[in-house]
Backbone as a chain_set.jsonl record, in Angstrom:
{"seq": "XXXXXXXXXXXXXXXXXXXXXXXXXXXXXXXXXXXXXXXXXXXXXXXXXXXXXXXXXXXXXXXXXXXXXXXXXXXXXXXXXXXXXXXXXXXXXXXXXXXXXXXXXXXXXXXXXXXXXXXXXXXXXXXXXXXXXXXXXXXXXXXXXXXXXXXXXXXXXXXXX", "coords": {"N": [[125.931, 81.614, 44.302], [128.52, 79.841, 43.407], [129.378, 76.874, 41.677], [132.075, 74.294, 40.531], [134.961, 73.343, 39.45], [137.254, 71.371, 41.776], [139.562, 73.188, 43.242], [143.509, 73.047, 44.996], [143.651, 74.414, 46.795], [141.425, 74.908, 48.268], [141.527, 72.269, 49.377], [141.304, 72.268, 52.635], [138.648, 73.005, 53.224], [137.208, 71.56, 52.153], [138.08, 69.14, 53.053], [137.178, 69.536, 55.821], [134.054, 69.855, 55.611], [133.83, 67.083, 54.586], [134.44, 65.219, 56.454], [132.933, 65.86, 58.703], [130.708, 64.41, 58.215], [131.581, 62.149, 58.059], [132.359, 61.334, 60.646], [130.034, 61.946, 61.873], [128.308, 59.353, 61.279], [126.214, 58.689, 59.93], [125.496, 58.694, 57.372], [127.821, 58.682, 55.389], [129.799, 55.602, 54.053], [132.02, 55.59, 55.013], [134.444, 54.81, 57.263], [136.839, 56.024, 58.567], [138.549, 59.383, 58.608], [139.584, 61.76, 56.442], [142.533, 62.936, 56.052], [145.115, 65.376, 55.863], [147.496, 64.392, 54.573], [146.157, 62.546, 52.944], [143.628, 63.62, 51.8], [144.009, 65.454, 49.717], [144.688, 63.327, 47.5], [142.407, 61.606, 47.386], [140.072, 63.498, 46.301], [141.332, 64.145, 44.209], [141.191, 61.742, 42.704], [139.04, 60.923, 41.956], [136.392, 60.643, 39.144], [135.562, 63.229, 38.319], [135.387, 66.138, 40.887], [133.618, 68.299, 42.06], [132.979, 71.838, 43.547], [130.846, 73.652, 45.412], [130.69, 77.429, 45.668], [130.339, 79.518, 48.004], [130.135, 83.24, 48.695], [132.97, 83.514, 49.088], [133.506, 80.788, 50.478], [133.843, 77.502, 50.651], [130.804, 75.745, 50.688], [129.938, 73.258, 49.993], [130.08, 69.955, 49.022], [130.474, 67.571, 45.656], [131.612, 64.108, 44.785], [132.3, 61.815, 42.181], [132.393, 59.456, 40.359], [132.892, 56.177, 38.136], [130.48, 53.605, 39.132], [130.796, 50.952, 38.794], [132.89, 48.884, 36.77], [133.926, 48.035, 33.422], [131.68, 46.007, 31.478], [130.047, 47.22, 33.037], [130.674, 49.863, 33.646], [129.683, 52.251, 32.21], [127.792, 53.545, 34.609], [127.617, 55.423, 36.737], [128.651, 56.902, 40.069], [128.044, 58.838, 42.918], [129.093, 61.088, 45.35], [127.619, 63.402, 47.961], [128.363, 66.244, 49.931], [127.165, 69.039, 52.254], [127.751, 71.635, 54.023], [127.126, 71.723, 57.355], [125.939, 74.181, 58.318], [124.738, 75.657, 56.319], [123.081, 73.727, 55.214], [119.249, 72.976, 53.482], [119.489, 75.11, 52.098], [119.208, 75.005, 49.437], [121.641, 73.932, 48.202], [122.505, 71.385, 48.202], [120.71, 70.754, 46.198], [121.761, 72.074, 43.695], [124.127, 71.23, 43.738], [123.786, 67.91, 43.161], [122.187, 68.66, 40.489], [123.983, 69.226, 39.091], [126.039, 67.419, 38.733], [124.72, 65.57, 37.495], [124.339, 66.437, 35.275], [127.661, 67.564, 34.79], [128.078, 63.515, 34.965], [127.032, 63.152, 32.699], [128.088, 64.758, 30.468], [130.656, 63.407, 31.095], [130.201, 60.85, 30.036], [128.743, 59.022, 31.267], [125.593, 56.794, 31.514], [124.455, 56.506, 33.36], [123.447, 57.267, 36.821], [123.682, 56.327, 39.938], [122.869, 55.373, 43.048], [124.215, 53.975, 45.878], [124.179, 53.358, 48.426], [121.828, 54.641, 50.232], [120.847, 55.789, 53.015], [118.132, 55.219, 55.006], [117.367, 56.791, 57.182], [118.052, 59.063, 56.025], [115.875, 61.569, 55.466], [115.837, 63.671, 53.893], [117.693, 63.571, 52.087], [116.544, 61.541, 50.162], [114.306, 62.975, 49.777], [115.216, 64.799, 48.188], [116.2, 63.271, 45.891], [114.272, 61.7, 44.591], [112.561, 64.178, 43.882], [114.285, 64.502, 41.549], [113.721, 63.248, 40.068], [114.911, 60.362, 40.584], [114.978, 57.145, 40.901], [113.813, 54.578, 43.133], [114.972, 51.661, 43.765], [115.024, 49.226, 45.679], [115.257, 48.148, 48.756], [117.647, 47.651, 51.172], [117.437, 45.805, 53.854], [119.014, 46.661, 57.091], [121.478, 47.575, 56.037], [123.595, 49.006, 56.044], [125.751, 50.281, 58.863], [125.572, 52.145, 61.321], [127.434, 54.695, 63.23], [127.097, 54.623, 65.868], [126.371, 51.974, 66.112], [124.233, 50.517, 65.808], [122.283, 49.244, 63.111], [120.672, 50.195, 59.773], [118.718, 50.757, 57.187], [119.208, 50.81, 53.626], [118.11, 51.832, 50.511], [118.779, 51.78, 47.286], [119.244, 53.958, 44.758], [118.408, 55.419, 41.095], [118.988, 56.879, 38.049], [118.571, 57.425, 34.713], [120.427, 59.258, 32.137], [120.373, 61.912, 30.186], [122.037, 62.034, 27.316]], "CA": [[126.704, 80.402, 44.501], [129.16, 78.792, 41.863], [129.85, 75.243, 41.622], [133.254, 74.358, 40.131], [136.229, 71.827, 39.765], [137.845, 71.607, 42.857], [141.417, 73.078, 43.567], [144.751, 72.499, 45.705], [143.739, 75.655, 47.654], [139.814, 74.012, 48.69], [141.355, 71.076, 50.111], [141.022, 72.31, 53.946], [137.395, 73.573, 53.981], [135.872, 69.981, 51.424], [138.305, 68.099, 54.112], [136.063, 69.743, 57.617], [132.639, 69.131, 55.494], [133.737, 65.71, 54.287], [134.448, 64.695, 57.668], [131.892, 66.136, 59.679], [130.197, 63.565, 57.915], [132.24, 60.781, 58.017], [132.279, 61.798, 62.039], [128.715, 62.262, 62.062], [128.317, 58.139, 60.922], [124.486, 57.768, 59.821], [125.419, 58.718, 55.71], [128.607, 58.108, 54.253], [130.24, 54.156, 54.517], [133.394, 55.574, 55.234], [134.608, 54.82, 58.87], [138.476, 56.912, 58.168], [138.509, 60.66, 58.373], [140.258, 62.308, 55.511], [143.568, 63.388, 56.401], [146.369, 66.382, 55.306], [148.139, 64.216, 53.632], [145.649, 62.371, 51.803], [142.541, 64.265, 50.889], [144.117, 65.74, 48.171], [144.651, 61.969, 46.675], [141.013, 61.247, 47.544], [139.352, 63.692, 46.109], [141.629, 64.193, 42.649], [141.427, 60.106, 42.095], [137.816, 60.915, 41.339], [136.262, 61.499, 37.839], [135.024, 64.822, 38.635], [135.58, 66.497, 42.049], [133.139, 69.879, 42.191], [132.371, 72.528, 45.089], [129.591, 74.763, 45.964], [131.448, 78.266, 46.65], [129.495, 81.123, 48.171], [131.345, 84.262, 49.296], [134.13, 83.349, 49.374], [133.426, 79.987, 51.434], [132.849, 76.311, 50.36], [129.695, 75.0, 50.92], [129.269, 72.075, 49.576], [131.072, 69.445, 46.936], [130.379, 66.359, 45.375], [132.411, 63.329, 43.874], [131.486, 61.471, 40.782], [133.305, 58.408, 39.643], [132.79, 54.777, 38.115], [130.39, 52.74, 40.258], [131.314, 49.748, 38.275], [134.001, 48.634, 35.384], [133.654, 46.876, 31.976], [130.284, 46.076, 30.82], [128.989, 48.145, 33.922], [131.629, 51.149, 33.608], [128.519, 53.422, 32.005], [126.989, 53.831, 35.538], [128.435, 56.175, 37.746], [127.994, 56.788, 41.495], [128.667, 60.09, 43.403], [128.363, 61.443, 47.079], [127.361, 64.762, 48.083], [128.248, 67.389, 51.096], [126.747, 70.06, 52.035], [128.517, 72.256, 55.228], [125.978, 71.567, 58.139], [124.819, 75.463, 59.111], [124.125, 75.533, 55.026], [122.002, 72.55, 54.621], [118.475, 73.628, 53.579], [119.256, 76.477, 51.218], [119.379, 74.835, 48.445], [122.692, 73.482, 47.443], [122.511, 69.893, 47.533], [120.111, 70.225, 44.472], [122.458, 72.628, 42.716], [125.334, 70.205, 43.141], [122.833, 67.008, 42.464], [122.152, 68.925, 39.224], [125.445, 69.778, 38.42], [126.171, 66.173, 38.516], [123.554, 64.963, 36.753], [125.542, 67.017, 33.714], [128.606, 66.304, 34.412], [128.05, 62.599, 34.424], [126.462, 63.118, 31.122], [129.224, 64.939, 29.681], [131.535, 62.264, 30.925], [129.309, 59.557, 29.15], [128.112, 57.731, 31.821], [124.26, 56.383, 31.033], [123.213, 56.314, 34.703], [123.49, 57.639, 38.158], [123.401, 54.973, 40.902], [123.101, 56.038, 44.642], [124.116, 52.158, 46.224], [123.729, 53.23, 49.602], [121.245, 56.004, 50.814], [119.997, 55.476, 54.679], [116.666, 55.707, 54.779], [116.766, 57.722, 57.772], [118.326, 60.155, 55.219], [114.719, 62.04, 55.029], [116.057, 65.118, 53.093], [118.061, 63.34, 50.52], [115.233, 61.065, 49.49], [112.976, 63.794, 49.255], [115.829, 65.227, 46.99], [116.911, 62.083, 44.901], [112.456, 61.856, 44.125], [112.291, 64.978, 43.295], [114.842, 65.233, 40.609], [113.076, 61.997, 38.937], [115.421, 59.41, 41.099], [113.894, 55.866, 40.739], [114.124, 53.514, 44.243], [115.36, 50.284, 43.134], [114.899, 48.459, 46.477], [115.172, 48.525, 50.025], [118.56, 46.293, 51.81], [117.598, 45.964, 55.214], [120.106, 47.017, 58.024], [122.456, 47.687, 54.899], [124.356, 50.13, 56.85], [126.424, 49.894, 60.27], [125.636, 53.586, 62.146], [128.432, 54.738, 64.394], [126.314, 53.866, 67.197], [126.819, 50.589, 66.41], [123.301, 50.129, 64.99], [121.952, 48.83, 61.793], [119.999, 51.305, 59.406], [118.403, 50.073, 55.868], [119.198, 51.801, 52.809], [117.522, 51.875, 49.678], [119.436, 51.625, 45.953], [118.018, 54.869, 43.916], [119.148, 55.356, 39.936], [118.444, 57.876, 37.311], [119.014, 57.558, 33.605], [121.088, 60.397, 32.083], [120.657, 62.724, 29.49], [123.21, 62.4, 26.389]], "C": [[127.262, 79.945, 43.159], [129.475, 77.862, 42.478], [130.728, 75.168, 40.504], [133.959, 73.647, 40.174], [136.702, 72.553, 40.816], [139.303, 71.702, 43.161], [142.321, 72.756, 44.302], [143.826, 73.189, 46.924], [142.025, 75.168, 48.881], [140.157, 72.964, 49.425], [140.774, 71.282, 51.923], [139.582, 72.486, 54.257], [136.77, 72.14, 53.51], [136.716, 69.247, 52.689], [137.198, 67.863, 55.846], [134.884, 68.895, 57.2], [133.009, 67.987, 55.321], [133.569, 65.004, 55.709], [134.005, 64.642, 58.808], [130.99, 65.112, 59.236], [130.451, 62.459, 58.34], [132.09, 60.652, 59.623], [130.956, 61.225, 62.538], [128.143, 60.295, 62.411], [127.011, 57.889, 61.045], [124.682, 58.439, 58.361], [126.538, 58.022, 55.081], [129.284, 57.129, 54.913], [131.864, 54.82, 54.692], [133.846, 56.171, 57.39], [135.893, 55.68, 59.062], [137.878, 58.005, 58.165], [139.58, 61.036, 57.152], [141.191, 62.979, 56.389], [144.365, 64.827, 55.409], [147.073, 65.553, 54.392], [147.577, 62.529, 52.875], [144.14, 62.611, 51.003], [142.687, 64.639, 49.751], [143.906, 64.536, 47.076], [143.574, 61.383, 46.17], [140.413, 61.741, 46.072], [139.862, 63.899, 44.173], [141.486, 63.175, 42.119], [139.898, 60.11, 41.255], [137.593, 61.306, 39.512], [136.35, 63.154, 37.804], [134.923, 64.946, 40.248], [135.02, 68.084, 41.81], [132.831, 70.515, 44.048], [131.463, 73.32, 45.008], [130.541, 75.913, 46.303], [130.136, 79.253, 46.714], [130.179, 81.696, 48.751], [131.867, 84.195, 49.709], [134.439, 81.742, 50.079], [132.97, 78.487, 50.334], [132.118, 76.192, 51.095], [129.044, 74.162, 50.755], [130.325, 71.719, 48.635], [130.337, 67.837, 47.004], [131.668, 65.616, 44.513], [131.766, 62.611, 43.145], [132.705, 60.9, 40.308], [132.424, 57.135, 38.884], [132.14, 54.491, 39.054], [130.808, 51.359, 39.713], [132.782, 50.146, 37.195], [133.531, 48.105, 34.376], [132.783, 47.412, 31.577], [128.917, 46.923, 31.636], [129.59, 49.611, 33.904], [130.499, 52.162, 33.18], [128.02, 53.635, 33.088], [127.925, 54.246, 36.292], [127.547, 56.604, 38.971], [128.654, 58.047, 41.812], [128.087, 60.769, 44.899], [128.509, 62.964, 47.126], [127.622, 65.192, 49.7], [128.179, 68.599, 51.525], [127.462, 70.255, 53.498], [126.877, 71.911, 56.168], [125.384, 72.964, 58.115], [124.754, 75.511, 57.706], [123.129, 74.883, 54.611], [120.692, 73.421, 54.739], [118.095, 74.69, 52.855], [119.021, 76.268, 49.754], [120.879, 74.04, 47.388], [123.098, 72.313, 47.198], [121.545, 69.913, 46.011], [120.837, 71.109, 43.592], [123.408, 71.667, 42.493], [124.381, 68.745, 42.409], [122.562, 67.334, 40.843], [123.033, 69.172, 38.567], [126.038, 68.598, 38.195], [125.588, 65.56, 37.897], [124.356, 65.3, 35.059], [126.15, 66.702, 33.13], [129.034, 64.878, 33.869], [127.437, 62.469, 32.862], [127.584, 63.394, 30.058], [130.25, 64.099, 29.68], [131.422, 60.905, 30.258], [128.8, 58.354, 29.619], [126.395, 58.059, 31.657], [123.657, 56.607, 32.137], [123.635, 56.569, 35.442], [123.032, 56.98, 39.368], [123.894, 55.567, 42.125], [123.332, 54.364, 44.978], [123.577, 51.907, 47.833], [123.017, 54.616, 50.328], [120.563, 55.67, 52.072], [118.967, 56.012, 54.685], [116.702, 56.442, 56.319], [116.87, 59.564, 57.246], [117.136, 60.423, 54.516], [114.992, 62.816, 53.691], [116.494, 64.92, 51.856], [117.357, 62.511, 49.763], [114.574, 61.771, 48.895], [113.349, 64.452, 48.151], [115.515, 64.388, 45.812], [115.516, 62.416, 44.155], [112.281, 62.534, 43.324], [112.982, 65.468, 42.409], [114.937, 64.448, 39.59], [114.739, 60.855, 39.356], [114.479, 58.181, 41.189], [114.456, 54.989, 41.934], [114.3, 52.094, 43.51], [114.864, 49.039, 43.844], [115.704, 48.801, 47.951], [116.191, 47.023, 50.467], [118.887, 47.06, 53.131], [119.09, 45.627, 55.878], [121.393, 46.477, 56.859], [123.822, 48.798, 55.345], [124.401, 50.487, 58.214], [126.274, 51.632, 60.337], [127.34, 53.428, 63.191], [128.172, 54.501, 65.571], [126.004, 52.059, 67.567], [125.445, 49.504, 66.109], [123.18, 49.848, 63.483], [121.004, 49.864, 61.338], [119.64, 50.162, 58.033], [118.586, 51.088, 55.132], [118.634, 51.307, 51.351], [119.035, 52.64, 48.457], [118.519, 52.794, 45.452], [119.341, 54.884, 42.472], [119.053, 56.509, 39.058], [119.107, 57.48, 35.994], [119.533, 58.931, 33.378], [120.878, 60.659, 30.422], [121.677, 62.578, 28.246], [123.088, 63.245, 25.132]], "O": [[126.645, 79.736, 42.115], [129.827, 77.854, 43.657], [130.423, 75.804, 39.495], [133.796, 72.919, 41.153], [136.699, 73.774, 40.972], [140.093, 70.77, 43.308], [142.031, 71.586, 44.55], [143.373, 72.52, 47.853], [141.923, 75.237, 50.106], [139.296, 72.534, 50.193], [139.934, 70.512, 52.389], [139.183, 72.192, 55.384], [135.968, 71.558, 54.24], [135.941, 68.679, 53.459], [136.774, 66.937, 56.538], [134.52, 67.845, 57.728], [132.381, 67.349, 56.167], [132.596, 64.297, 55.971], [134.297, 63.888, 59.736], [130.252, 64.842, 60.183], [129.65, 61.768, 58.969], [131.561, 59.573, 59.893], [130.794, 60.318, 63.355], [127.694, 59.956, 63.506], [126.524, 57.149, 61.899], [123.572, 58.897, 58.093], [126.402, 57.014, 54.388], [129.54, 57.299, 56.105], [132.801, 54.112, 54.323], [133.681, 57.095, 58.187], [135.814, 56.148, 60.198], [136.704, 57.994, 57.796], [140.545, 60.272, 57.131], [140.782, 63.56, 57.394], [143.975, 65.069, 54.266], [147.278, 66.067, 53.292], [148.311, 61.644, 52.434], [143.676, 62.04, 50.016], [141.922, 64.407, 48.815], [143.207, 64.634, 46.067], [143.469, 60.82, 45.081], [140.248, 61.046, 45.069], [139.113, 63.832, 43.198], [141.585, 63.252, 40.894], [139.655, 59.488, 40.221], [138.338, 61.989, 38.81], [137.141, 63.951, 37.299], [134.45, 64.01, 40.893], [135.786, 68.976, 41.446], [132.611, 69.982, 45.136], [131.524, 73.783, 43.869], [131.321, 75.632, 47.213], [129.301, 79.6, 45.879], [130.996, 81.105, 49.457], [131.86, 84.615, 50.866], [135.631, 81.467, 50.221], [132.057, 78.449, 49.509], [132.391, 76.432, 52.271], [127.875, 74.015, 51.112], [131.067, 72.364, 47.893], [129.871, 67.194, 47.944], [132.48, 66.211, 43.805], [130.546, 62.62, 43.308], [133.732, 61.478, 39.953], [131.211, 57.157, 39.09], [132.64, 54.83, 40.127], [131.24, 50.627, 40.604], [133.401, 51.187, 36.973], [132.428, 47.589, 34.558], [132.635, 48.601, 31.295], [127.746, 47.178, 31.355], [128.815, 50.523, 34.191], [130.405, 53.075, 34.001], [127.156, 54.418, 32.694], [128.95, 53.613, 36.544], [126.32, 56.682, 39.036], [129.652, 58.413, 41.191], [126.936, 60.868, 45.324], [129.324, 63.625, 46.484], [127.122, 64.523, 50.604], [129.104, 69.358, 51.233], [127.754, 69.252, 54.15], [125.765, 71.888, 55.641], [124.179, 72.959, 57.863], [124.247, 74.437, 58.027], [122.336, 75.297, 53.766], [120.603, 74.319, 55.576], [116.978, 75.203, 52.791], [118.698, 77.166, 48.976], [120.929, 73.759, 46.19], [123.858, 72.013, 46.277], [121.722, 69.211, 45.015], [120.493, 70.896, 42.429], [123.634, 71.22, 41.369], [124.352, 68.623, 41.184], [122.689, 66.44, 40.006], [122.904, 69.36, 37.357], [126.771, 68.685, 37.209], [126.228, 64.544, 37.624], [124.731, 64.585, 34.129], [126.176, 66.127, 32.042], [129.816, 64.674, 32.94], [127.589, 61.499, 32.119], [127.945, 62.667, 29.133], [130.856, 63.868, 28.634], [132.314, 60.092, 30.014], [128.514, 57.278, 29.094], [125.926, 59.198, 31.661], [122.459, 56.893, 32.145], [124.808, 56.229, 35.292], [121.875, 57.185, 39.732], [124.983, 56.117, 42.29], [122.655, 53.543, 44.359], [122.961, 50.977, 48.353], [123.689, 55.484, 50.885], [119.457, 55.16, 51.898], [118.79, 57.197, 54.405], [115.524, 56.681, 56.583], [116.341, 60.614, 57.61], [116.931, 59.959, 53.394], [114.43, 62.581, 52.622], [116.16, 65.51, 50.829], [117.491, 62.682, 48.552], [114.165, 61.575, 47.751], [112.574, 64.776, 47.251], [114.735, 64.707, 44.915], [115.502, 63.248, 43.248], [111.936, 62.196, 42.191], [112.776, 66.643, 42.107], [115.659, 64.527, 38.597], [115.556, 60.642, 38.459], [113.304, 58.298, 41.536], [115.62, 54.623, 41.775], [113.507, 51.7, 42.654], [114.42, 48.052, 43.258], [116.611, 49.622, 48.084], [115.876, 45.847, 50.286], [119.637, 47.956, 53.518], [119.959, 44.829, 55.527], [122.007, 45.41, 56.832], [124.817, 49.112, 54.692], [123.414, 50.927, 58.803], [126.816, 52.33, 59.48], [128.005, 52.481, 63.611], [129.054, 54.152, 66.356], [125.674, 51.339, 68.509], [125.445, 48.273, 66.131], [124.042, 50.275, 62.715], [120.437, 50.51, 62.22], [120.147, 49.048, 57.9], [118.307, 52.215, 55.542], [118.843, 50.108, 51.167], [119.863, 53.525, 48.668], [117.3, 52.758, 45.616], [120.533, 54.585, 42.541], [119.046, 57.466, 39.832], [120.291, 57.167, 36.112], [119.242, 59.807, 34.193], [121.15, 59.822, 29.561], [122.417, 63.547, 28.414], [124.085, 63.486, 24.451]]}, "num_chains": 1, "name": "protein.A"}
């Protein structure tokens, strides 16, 4: 597997995973599907835009921007997707670590998850295990597509410079 900046040519396969997500509606706050004619906008507006490729195939990408400005601009925030029949192998913690880097090399101080759904078992058990610190728990912090409430928990990480 390489992980990599993300090109013109990548937009169709990060658009399916992004949006099988966004579809899915118990992780990422975004109620919109990514479109043809503006995923590309999306995902280049970011600091860093990487993918997961394995033979030949994405399998994963993350984004990595600013979670704040100013006097908060050092803390950066970034979402991860892994292709569903992939999940499990390993590649959310390659990209997770590949981000962890990145943001370093870009010079942000800290890595701020703002909204992780705690029914999101798997990426907890990630975030934990790659020395992620829980901040706090904001009940029914997150509207499901079902039209339920979920709580998500704030996680952080200092970074490396």
């Amino acid at each position: 597997m390489n992980i990599r900046e993300f090109t013109k040519e990548d937009i169709p396969e990060m658009t399916d995973i992004w949006n099988e997500i966004v579809e899915k509606g118990v992780a990422f706050p975004q109620i919109d599907k990514l479109t043809a004619d503006n995923a590309y906008d999306f995902f280049a507006s970011q600091s860093f835009t990487a993918v997961a490729e394995a033979n030949g195939a994405i399998v994963g990408l993350y984004i990595l921007h600013p979670n704040n400005v100013g006097r908060c601009g050092h803390i950066s925030n970034a979402s991860f997707a892994v292709k569903s029949d992939k999940r499990g192998c390993g590649i959310g913690r390659a990209l997770v670590t590949d981000c962890l880097e990145r943001a370093a090399e870009l010079g942000f101080g800290i890595l701020q998850f703002n909204a992780v759904v705690n029914t999101n078992i798997s990426a907890i058990k990630l975030y934990k295990s790659l020395g992620f610190t829980p901040l706090g728990t904001i009940p029914k912090g997150f509207l499901t597509k079902n039209g339920e409430y979920e709580d998500i928990t704030v996680f952080y990480k200092t970074l490396q410079r």
